[in-house]
N, C-alpha and C positions, 0 to 999 in steps of 0.2 A: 576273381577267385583263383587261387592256386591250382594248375593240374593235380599236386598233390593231398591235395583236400579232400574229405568225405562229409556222406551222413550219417543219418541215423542207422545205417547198415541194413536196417533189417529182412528186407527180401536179397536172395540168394542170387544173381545172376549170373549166367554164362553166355558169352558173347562166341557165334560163329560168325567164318570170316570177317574178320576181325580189323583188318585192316591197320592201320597205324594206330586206330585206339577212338577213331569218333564219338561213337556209340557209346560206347564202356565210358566215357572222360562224361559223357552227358548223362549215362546211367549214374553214375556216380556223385556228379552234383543233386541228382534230386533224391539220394539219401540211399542206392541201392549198393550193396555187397557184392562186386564180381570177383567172383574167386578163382574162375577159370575164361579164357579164351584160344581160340585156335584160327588160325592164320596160313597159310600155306606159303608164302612169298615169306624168303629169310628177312629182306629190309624192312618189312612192312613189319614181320614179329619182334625183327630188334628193336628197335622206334618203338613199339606197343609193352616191349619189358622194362625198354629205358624210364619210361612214365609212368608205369601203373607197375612199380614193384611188387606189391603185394599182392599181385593177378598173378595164377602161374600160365602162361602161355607156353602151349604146343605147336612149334610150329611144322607142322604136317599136314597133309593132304586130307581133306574131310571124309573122305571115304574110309579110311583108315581108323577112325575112332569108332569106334564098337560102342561103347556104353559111358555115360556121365557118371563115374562114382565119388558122386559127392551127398554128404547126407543132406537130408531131405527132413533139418528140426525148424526149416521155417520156411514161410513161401519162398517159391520157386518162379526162377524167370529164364525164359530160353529167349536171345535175341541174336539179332544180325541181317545182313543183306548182301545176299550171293552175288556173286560178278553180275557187275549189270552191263556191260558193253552192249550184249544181245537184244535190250531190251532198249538201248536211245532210239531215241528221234532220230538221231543224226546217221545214224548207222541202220543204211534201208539197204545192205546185201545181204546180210547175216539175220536181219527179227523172224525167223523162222521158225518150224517146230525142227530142220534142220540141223540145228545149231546146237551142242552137246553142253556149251554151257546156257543155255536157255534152261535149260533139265535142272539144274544144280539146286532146284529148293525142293527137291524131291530131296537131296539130304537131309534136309533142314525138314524138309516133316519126320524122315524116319530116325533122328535123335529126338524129334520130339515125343514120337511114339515111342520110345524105349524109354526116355526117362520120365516122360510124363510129369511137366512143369504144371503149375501152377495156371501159368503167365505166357504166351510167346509172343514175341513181337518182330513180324518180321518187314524189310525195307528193301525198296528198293526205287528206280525212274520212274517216273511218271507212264512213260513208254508202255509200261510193261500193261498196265489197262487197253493198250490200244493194239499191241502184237498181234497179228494171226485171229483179229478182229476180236478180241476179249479173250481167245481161248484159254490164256495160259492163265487169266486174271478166274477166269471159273476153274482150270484144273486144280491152283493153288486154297481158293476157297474150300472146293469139296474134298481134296485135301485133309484142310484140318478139321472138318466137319467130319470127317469119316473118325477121325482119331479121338472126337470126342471134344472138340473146342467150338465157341461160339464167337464167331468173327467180326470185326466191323472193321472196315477199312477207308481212309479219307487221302486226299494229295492234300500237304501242305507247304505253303512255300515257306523257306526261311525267313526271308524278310522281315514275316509279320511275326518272328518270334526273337528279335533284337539283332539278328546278323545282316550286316552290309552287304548282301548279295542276294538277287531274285535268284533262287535256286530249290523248283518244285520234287518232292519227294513223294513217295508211295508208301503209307506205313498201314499197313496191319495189327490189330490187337485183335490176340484168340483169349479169351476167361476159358478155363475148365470148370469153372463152378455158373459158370454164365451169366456172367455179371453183365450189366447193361455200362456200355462205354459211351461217350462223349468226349468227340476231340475238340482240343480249344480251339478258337478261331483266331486268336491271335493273344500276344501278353506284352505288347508295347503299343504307347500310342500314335511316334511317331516312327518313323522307319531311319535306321541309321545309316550312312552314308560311307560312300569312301573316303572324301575328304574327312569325317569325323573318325573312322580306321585308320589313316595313315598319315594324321598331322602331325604328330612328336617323332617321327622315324629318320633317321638319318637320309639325306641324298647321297645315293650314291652313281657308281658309271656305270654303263655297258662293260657287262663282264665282270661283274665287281664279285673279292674272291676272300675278303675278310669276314668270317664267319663270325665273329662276335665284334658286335659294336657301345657304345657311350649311346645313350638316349641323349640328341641334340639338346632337347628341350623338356619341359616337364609337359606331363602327362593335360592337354589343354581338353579335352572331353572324357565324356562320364563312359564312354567305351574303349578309351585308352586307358583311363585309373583302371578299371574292370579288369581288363588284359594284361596290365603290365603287374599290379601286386603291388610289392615294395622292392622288384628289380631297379638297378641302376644301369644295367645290359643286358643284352638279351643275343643270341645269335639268330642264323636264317640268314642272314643279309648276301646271300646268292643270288648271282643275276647270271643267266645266259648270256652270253658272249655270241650277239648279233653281229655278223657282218656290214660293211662300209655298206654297202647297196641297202642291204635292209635298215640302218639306220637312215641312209638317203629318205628312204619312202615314207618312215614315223614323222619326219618334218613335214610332212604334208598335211598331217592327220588332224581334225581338230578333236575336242572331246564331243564322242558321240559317234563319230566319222568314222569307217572301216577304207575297207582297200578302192573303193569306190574313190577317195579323192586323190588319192597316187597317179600322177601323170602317167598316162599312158607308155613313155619312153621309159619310163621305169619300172612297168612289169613284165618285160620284152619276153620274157623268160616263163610266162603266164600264155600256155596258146589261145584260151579261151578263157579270158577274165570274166565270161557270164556264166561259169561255174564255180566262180570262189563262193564261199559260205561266209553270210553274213558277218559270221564271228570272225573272219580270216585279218589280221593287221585292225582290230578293234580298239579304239583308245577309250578309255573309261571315264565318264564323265562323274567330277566331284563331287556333287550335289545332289546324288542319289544312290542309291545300292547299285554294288557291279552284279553285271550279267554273269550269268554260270561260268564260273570259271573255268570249268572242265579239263581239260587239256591244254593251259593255257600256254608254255612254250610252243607246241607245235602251231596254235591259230596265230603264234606272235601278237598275243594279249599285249597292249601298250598301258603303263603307266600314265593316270590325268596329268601330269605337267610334266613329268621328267624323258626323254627321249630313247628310252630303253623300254624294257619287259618285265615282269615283276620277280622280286625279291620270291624266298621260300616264305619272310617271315610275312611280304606283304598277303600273299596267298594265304596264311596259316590266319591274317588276320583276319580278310575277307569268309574265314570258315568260322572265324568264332573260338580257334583254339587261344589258349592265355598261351603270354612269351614265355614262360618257364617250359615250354613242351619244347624240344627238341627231335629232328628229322633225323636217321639215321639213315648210312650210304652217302653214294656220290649224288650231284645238284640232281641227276635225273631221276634217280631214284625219291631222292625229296620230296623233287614235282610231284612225281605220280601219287607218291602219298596223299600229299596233302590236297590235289584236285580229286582223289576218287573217295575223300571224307567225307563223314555227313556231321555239318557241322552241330557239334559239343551243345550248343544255347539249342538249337532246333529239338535234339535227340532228348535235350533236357524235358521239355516240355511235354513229351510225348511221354515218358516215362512219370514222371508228375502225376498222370490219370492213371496210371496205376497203382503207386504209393497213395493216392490218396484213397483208393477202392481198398485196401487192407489196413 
């Protein structure tokens, strides 16, 4: 399906923090109307206009928006998923009540209090259930109970809803009219894969810096026809530009294998190798979903056979977005796009249960 594609319209949405466009591009498949979004990061709002033209995005500080004036002649949906850095697993200095973006969905309730949706959905890590021992998981419930919404919230991984990548999320649905939800448990039978995500893609090198390419091969699975359309090219085909030494140590790796099988003379520069993190120099193995992509330049995320780090568009596949989406900004900015997305097919799904409750 085309980034540019819609449904049947008919619920209203507005997306905060907005990021490149996850959310909205998944709202959107399952038939909802986003008419506005807001972003705070300039690349993440350009990337999110370039795709979704007919969204008008602000891109400004969320504090700074005062009230949603958009009319209200059909249901209403409020969504989004505030900075979640505070809330990983992976990040144990900061999951505090400390931490000032840990706070940030305290915006996210008081636009909901003022425009009073329908609908809210909001998202974020898995993390955020576990923070400050549930706390912030009960402040955000009583929350939107105070405001007058009836909540139900589940983790779901990606996976089990057609994207190549184990990648668990935290979604919330609030009803105002307190409708009883149900989240799916999954909507594929079997789990897609990376080699099934990046078998017609071009190989390219280390450092590779040709942003639109020729589709080597046609489209040989049912989630590359999906992704690709009726393109003949697509761009993304960015790769970081690894170092000799760092490419040295990908030769070692198998698929599966992290920094663990790098010869010891080649992490000299590593004081204590019993504090790398699992994800650190990861090579992906092809025959099953990749691990969270997250930040994958900086863990030096390896590609299953080729001797480099992933492309923006292999990353953009791995999330679920289709090739006609384009990243706006330099490679780094790309990255962060597209690892801090929730991917498109996932968001899909999530939003499904509520077009189908109207």
């Amino acid at each position: 399906m085309s980034s540019k594609e819609g449904g049947s319209r008919k619920i209203i949405g507005v997306d905060l923090f907005s990021g490149a466009g996850g959310l909205s591009l998944g709202a959107r498949w399952a038939g909802i109307d986003v008419r506005m979004a807001i972003e705070n990061d300039y690349y993440a709002a350009e990337t999110y206009k370039k795709n979704h033209p007919d969204t008008l995005i602000k891109n400004i500080d969320i504090s700074a928006i005062e009230t949603i004036d958009i009319e209200k002649n059909s249901p209403t949906l409020l969504f989004g998923g505030a900075p979640c850095q505070g809330f990983s697993t992976s990040n144990q200095k900061t999951r505090t009540k400390e931490n000032p973006s840990n706070w940030l969905f305290q915006e996210f309730v008081r636009i909901a209090a003022q425009w009073q949706p329908d609908w809210v959905v909001f998202e974020n890590v898995r993390g955020i259930i576990e923070t400050e021992k549930k706390y912030f998981l009960d402040e955000i419930l009583n929350s939107f109970k105070k405001i007058g919404y009836t909540c139900t919230w589940k983790i779901l991984n990606a996976s089990d809803f057609g994207v190549p990548q184990t990648r668990s999320r935290f979604f919330l649905i609030g009803s105002k009219a307190k409708k009883e939800i149900i989240f799916p448990e999954t909507s594929c039978k079997q789990k897609t894969t990376v080699k099934q995500a990046f078998d017609d893609l071009p190989k390219l090198e280390n450092g590779a810096r040709e942003d639109e390419l020729n589709y080597p091969y046609k489209a040989r699975t049912n989630y590359a026809k999906f992704l690709r359309g009726g393109l003949s090219s697509c761009t993304g085909h960015l790769v970081s530009k690894s170092s000799n030494f760092v490419v040295d140590r990908y030769l070692h790796i198998p698929q599966g294998g992290n920094w663990k099988d790098i010869p010891e003379n080649l992490m000299e520069n590593y004081t204590d190798r019993n504090r790398c993190h699992t994800g650190i120099y990861y090579r992906l193995q092809e025959n099953t979903p990749s691990v969270t992509i997250g930040n994958y330049r900086k863990a030096m995320l390896i590609h299953p056979w080729e001797d480099r780090g992933l492309s923006v568009r292999e990353a953009a596949r791995l999330q679920s977005f289709p090739d006609d989406y384009q990243f706006v900004g330099s490679i780094g900015y790309q990255q962060q796009q597209v690892s801090n997305a929730v991917p498109p097919l996932l968001a899909k799904a999530v939003f499904e249960v509520i077009v189908g409750k109207e």
